[in-house]
N, C-alpha and C positions, 0 to 999 in steps of 0.2 A: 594312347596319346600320340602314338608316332604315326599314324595314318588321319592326322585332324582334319590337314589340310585335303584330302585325298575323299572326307565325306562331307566336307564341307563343299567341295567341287559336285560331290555327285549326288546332292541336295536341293546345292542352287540348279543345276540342272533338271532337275523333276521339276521344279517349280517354272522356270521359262518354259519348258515343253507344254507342261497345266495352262499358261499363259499365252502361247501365241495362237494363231488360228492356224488349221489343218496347211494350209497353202505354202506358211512359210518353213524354212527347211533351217532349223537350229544347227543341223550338223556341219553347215555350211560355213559355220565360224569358226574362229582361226580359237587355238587354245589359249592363247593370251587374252583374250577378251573375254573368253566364261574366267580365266581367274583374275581378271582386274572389277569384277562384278561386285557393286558395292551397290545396297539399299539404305533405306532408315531405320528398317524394320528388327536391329538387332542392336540389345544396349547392354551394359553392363553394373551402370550406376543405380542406385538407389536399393537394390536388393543381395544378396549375395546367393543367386538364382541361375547365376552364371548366364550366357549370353541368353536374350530372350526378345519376345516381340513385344514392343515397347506401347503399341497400341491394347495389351494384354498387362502392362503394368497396374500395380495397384494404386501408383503415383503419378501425376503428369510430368511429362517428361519431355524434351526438343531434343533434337537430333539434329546435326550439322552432317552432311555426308562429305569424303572425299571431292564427290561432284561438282558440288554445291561450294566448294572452294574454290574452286579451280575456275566454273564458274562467274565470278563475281567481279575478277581482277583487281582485287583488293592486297597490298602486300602485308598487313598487320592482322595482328589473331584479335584483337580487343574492335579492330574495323570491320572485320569478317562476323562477329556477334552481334555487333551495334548493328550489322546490313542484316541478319537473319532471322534474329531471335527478336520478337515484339515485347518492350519493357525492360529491355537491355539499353543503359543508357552511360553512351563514355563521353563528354564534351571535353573538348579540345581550348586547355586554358594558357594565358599567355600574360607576362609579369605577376607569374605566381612562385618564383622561386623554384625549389625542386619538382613540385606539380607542373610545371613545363617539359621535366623530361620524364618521369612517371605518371602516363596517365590514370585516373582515376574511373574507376567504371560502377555501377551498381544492377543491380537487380528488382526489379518492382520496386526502386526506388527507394531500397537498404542499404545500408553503408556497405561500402567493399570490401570491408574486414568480415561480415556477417556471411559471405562467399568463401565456401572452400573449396579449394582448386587440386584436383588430382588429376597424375601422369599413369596410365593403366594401374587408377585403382588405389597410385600411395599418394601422400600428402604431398604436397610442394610448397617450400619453406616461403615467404611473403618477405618484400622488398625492405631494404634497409629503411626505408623512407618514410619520413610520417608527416603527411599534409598537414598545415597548420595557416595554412590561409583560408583566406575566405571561400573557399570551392567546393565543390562537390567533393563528397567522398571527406569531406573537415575532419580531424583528429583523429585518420584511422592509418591506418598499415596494411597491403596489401599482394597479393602476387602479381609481380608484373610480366604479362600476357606477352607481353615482346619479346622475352627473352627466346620462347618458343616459334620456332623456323617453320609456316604452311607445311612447305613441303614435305615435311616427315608428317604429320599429322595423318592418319586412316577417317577418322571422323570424332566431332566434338558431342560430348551425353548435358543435358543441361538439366537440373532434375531441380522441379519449381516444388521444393517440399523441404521440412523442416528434417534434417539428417544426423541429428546432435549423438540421437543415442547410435549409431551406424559407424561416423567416422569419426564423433568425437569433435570437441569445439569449432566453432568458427561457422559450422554448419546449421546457422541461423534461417536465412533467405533462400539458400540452395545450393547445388556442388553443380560444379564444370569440371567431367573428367572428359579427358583428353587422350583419346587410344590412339597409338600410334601404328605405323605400318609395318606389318610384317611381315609376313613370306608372301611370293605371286606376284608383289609389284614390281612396274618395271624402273630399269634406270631412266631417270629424266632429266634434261636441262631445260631451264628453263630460264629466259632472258627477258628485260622488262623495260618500260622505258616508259616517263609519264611525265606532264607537267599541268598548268592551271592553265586558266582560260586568262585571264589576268599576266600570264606569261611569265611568271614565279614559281615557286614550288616545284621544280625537278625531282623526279625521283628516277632512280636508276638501282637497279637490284637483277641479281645474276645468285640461281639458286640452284644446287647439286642434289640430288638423291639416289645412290648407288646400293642394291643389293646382292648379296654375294652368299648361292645357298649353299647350307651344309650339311649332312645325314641325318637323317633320318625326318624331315622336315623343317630343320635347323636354317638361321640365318645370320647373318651380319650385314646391320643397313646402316647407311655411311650420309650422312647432311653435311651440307654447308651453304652456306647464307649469308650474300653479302649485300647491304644495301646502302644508298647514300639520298638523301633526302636536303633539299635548300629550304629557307626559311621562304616562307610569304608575308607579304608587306602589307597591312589593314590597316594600319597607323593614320587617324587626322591630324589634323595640323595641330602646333604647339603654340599656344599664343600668348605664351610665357616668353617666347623671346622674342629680340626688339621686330626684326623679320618673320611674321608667323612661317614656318616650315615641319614638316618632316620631320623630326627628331628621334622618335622612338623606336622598336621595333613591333609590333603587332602582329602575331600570327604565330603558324606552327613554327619549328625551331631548326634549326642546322641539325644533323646529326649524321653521322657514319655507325653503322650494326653491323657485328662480325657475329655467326651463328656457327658453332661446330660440331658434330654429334653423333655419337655412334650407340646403338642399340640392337642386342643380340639375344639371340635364343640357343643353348644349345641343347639339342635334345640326344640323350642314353638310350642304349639298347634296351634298358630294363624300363622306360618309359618315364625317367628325371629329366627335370630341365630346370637347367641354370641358365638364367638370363642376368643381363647389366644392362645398364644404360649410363653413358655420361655424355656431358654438354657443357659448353664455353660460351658463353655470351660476354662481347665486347661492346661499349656503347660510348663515344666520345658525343656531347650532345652541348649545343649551343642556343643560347637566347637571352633576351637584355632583360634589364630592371627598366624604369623611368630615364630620362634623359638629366640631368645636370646641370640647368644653365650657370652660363661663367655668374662667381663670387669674389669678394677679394682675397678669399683664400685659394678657390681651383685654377687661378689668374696666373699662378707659378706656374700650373703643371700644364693646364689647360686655358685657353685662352678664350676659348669659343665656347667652352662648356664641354662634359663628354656623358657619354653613356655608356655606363659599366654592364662589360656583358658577364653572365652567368654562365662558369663552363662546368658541364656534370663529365666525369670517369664514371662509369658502372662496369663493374665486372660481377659477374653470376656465372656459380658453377651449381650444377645436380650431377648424384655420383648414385646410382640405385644398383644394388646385387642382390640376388638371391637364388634361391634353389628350393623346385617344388615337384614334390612326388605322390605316388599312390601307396599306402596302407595293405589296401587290399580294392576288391571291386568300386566299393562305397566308400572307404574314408582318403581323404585327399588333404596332403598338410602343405605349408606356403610359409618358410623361414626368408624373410627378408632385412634389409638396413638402406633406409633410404637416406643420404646425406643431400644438405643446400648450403651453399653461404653466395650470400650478396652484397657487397661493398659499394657505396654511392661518397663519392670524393669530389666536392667544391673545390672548385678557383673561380677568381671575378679578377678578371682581365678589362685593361683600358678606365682603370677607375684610382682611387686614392683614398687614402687617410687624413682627413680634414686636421686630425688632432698633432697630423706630424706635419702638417703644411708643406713648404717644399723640396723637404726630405722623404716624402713618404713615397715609397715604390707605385709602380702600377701596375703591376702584377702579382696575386694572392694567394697563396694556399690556404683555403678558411678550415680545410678541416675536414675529417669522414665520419660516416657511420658507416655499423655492418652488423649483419645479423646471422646466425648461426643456427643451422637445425639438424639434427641427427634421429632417424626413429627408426627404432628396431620394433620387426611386428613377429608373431608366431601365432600360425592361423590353422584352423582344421577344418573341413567340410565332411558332413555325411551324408549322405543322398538315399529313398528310397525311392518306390513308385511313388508315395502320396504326400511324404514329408521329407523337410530338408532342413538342418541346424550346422552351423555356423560358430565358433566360437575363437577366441582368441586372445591375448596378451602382449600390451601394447607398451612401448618403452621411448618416454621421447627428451633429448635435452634442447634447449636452446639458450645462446646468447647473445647480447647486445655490445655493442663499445659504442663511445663516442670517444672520436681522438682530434684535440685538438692542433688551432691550425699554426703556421707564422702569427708572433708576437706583434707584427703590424698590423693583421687582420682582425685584432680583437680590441689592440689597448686603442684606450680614449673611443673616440665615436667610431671607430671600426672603420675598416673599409666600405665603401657605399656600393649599395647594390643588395651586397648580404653579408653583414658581422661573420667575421669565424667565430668558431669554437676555442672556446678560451677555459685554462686550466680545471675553473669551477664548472665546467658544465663537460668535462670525462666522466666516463665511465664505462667501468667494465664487471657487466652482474650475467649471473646465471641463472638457472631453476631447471627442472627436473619434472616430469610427471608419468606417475602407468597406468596402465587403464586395462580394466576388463570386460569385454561385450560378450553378447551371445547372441544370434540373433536365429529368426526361426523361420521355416515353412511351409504350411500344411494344405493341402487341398482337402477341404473337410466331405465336396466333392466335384463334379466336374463342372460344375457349375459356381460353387465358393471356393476363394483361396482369401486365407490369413495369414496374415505377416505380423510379428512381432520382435521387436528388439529392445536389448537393457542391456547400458553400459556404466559402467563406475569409474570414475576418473579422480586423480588423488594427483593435485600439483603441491610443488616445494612451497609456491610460494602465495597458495588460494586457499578457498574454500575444498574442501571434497563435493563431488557432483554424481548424482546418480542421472539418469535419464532413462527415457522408455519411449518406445513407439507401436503403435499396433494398427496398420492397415489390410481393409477387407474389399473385394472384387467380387461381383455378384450377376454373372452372367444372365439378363435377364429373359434374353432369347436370342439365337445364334447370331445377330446382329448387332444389337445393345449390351452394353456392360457398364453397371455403374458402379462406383468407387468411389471410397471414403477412407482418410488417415488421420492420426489425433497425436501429438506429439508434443514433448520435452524435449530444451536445449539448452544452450548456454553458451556463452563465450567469456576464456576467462579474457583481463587484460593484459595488451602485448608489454613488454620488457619496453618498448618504446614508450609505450602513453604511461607508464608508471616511473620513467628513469630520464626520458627525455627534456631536457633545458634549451635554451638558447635567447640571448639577450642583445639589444640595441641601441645604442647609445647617440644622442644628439643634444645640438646646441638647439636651445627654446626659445621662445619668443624672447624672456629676459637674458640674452647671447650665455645661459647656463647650461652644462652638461648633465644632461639628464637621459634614465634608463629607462625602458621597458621591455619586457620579454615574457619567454614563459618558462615557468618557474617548474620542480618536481613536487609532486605532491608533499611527501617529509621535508622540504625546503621552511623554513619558519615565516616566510612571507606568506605563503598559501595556504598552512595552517593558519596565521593571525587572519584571512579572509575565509576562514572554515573550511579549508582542505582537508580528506580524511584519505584514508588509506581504500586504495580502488578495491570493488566486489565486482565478480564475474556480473556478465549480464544474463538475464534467465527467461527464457521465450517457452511459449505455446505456441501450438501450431495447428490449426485443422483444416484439412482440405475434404471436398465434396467435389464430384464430377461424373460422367457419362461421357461414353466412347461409345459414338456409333460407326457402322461399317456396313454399310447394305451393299459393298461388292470388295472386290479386291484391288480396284482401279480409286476407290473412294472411303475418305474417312473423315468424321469431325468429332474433335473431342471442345466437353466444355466442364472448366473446372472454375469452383470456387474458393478463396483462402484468405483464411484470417490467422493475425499474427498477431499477439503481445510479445513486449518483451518488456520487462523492467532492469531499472537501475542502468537504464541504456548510458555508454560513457559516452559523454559532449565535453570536447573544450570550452570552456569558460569564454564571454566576450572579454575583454579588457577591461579590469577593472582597478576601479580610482581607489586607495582610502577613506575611510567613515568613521570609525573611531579614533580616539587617542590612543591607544594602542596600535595600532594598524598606522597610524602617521609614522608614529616613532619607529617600527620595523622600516617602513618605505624610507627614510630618512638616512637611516642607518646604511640602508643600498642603495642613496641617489635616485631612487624608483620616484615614477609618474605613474606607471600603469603594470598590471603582474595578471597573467592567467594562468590557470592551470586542467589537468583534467578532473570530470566527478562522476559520478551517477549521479545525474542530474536530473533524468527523465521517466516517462513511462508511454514508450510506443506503439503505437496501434496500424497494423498497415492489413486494408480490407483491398481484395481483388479478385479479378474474372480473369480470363485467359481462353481464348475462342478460336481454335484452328483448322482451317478444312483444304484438306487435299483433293486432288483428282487428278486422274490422268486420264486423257483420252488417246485411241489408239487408232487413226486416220487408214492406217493402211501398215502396211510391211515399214517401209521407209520413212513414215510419217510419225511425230507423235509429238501432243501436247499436253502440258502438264501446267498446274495452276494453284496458287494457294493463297488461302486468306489468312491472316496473323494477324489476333484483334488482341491485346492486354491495356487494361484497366488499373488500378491502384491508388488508392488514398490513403497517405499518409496524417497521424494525430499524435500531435505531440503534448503531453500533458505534463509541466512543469514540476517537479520533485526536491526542487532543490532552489529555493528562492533566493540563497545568497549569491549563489553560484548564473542565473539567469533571473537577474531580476530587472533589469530594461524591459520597458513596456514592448518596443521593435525590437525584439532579438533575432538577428539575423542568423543564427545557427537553426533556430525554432524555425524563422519561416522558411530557410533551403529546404530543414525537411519537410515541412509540409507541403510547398507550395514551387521548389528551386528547382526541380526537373516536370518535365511532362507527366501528367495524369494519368495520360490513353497515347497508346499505340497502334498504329494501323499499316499493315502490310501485303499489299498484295504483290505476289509473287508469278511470275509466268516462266516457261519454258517453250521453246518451240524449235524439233529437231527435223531435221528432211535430210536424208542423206547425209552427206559430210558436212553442211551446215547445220549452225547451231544459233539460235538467240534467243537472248534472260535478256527480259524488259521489266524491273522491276518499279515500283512506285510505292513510297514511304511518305506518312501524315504524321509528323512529331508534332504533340499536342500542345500549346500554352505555358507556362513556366512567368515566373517574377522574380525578383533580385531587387534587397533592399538596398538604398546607395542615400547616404546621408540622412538617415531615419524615417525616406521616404519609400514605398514599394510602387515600382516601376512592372509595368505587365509586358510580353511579350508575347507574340500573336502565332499561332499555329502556324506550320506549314510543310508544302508538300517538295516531296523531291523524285526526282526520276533519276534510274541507273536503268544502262544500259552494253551488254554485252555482247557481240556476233563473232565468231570462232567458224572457221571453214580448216576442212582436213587439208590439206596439201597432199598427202603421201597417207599412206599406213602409220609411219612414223614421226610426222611432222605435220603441227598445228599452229593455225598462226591468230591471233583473235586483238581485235581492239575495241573501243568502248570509253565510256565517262561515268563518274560516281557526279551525280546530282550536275547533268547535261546542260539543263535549261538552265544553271546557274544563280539558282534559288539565295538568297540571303534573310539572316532573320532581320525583324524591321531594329531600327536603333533607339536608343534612349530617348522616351516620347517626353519633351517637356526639361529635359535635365542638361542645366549649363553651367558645364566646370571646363575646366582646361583637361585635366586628367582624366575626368569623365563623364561622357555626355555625348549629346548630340554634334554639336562640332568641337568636340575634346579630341585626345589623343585617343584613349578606347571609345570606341562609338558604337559596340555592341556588347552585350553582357557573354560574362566567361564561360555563363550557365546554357548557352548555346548546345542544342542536344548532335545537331552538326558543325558546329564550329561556325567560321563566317571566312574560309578562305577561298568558297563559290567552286564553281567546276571544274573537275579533275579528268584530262583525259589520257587517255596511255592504247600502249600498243606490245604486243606479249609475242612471243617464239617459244614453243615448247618444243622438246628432242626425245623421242623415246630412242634406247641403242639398249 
């Protein structure tokens, strides 16, 4: 182990030698530049195979390279996917409450919760936060992609396969692991500067990556990450008050992100390595609700009317240690403890308390949540020539709080904007679970490899879960390789969709105070609407595909997959009373309207995934490089629970079926001549609908262009500028639909479900430092 890096150098170098033509002289480059050599062609995820060529997996797989980040001039890791990966879909939502400052992403058009996110390999604990508006990603919990700083990043594994029995729940839609960098790179600063074409949306970010080697291949690499982003203004007029104007805020949000991070290796004589990793992530993050016109109650505080802005705190820390050695030749063990917690803290600032009139503060503290995850693993590998097994014992706690806010922000009709948390809706729960996997594999010969895995998983507070998986690779001539995987999953429910409350309070048409919210399942309002106690969700999985390669400059893989899952959990739409029973509960609480979560569904998502690379090789100094990113996906939703989704328009049904893009289309290009560089990239984000007052509104395909050019300055200095979606593309607005809130000439005047947002073209200008 302590000469890794040392054959890992004199590896890649057989292979440029095999690669360039007779004329050009390899030797001629400087040693930094064969160790900063980074391909796609090496992955980690999906197998426990250890690093391998990912066009030789038995699963399809995307690869995000170092390069390919750097690249793109994007400052966010959920933007850098959304620009790469086809079927990766994050839209950018605005008067959604916390979903304004955790974005929400999915995968072939899965919920974000059905994604599991790994840091070299361990799990990474998912954001305190659980969307409960109307948006993408609706009544799930997720990891937020922000927390993590570009510039550490080595390269992203994206593995389009069902992972359940491998890492264990959540690994529904597919895992994003994320290897970081480690020994060979160099120090970098890099410096950023960006704004809209609209002349809004600054961003400004200044990024550190320092390494410091130590014996025997040993390292300590050193992030920090600071960025500051302004809100953009998309807002129509309000014609709600006596002067139509401006009132709202539209668009992305205010925010300030601190990133801090240090991740090491140290390597023994005897060939152990104890590695850590920790990380700080700070996010102070700004954006409003609706606007407020004056009443003769806000007439005390406010005269003109106001608009309560939403202020998020997020802090996030990851703390991983471990220590992994050799046996002997073949056996290999891996004792780790990966810890997360995440804290997301409301205030709603420039707003008021209607029920305290003009006593009531204007400024809030409504309250936090946070979430908790601890997991101890103990893992062994054996290796021979022709089979490899894997085994292990898994150990995980988690838990949740909700702590409520100021007594102003809850009683009577709360503060506006967003009700705090008020004494009935804490809480502080725990659970427990371990798990035991095995997983395997065999080259039965040079031509088949079989993969099989079986995990058993046993939570405090679920069902017990077994799982299995068994994928085959079948080389059909030194070119073609086709591949097949068939799989069990599951996800149980987070502590959030089974614990989480929060309720609203307002004056009604008849000037009475009345509530709605959403309620915990064991709450006796959601039982009296047939609330039960949530069950994990349980997915199959089969993927079909072929990986051709008729040189080494060129490949296309094309894969097939179908997904079940049942018992899938959906938030409830808002729902009224129907029995006499059910009045008398809502009575008792002042209630209008009460949701909650269920297993409500049974999902079906069918897809294709079509990708072709090539590089062409012009000359010495020349080269160009090109790729097509085709993904497919339709989602079915099949209703399970009539109490629970019984509107004929159920808007949660048609997001999923119909509320992101279908089809995805990517073509990518590269084109390098000497010290210049330019990525001219062009994206077709497919169709999508959004229902809005029980009617479905369609919205029209379209394309967008990025564009990047980078010239060396020096050895050590690069300077590159560019535009995400140049030509300044917008999606069309609500065709036919006239509200004041929402609509054609309303205050929002394009849907949230935007697979690019609607804040038009970004352009910036970058300074990199190697030293």
């Amino acid at each position: 182990m302590r000469y890794l890096n040392i054959k890992r150098i004199f590896f890649s170098s057989l292979f440029l030698i095999n690669s360039l033509s007779a004329n050009e002289k390899l030797f001629d480059e400087d040693i930094e530049k064969l160790l900063s050599i980074t391909t796609e062609s090496k992955v980690d995820v999906g197998s426990r195979d250890d690093e391998r060529n990912y066009l030789s997996s038995n699963t399809p797989i995307d690869v995000v390279t170092n390069q390919q980040i750097k690249d793109c001039g994007l400052t966010s890791l959920i933007d850098v996917l959304r620009y790469y990966v086809a079927g990766f879909n994050a839209p950018e939502t605005s008067i959604a409450d916390g979903s304004d400052h955790v974005r929400a992403y999915t995968l072939m058009g899965m919920n974000p919760d059905q994604i599991l996110v790994l840091i070299n390999g361990k799990r990474v604990h998912t954001s305190a936060l659980l969307h409960v508006n109307n948006t993408i990603g609706r009544g799930s919990s997720h990891v937020d992609l922000d927390t993590i700083s570009l510039v550490s990043i080595d390269r992203i594994e994206i593995l389009r396969d069902g992972a359940a029995a491998q890492y264990g729940s959540d690994a529904i839609a597919g895992v994003i692991n994320i290897i970081l960098k480690g020994s060979g790179y160099s120090n970098i600063l890099n410096v950023q500067s960006g704004i809209r074409k609209a002349g809004d949306g600054e961003q400004l970010e200044a990024n550190l990556f320092m390494s410091i080697p130590l014996k025997y291949d040993g390292f300590v690499n050193f992030t920090f990450d600071a960025k500051k982003q302004n809100q953009t203004q998309r807002a129509g007029l309000d014609h709600r008050v006596e002067i139509p104007r401006v009132t709202t805020h539209v668009g992305i949000p205010d925010y300030k992100n601190y990133i801090a991070s240090v991740y090491t290796e140290i390597l023994q004589e005897n060939g152990t390595n104890i590695y850590s990793q920790l990380s700080v992530e700070h996010k102070d993050s700004e954006a409003s609700a609706f606007f407020r016109p004056s009443n003769e109650i806000s007439k005390s505080l406010y005269s003109d009317g106001f608009l309560p802005i939403i202020e998020a705190k997020i802090m996030d820390y990851i703390g991983v240690i471990g220590i992994k050695g050799e046996l002997d030749d073949s056996i290999t063990w891996d004792l780790s403890n990966s810890y997360g917690l995440n804290n997301f803290h409301y205030f709603v600032n420039n707003s008021m308390n209607y029920s305290l009139d003009a006593s009531s503060p204007e400024k809030f503290d409504n309250g936090s949540l946070s979430f908790t995850q601890n997991t101890t693993t103990l893992e062994f590998k054996k290796d021979d020539d022709r089979f490899k097994i894997a085994g292990g014992l898994e150990f995980k706690y988690e838990n949740y709080k909700i702590k409520k806010g100021d007594y102003e922000s809850y009683i009577g009709t709360g503060s506006e904007g967003f009700a705090g948390y008020g004494p009935e809706n804490e809480v502080d729960v725990d659970r427990d679970n371990y798990a035991i996997y095995i997983d395997g594999i065999y080259h039965l010969s040079e031509k088949i490899k079989l993969e099989s895995a079986l995990r058993y998983e046993n939570y405090s507070d679920a069902q017990e879960s077994t799982t299995s998986k068994v994928a085959i690779s079948y080389k059909l001539t030194s070119k073609i390789m086709l591949r097949g995987s068939g799989s069990t999953g599951f996800r149980v429910p987070s502590l959030a969709q089974s614990f989480y409350s929060q309720t609203s309070s307002f004056i009604d048409s008849n000037n009475e105070l009345t509530t709605q919210g959403t309620f915990r399942v064991d709450h006796e309002v959601s039982k009296s609407l047939g609330a039960k106690k949530l069950k994990s969700e349980k997915s199959k999985h089969l993927t079909i595909g072929t990986v051709f390669r008729p040189n080494k400059k060129t490949s296309l893989t094309v894969d097939y997959s179908y997904i079940v899952v049942r018992d899938k959990i959906v938030l409830t739409p808002d729902l009224s009373p129907r029995t006499q029973e059910q009045k008398e509960i809502f009575a008792k609480y002042n209630l209008s309207a009460a949701r909650f979560f269920a297993n409500a569904a049974r999902m079906t998502t069918k897809g294709i995934n079509i990708k072709l690379n090539h590089q062409y090789i012009a000359s010495r100094n020349s080269t160009f490089d090109f790729g097509v990113w085709f993904s497919y996906s339709k989602n079915s939703v099949k209703k399970t629970d009539d109490i629970s989704l019984s509107n004929s328009n159920n808007s949660t049904e048609i997001m999923i079926e119909s509320g992101q893009p279908k089809d995805s289309l990517k073509l990518l290009t590269k084109y390098k001549y000497k010290k210049l560089e330019t990525t001219l990239n062009i994206d077709r984000y497919g169709s999508y609908v959004q229902l809005m007052n029980d009617e479905i509104y369609k919205f029209n395909a379209t394309w967008i262009t990025d564009l990047n050019i980078a010239y060396k300055l020096t050895k050590n200095i690069k300077t590159s500028f560019g535009g995400i979606n140049i030509f300044d593309a917008m999606p069309n607005k609500w065709d036919n639909l006239d509200g004041d809130l929402y609509g054609t000439n309303g205050i929002k005047q394009y849907s949230r479900y935007s697979p690019f947002g609607y804040s038009g073209a970004y352009y910036y200008i970058k300074l990199s430092m190697k030293f």
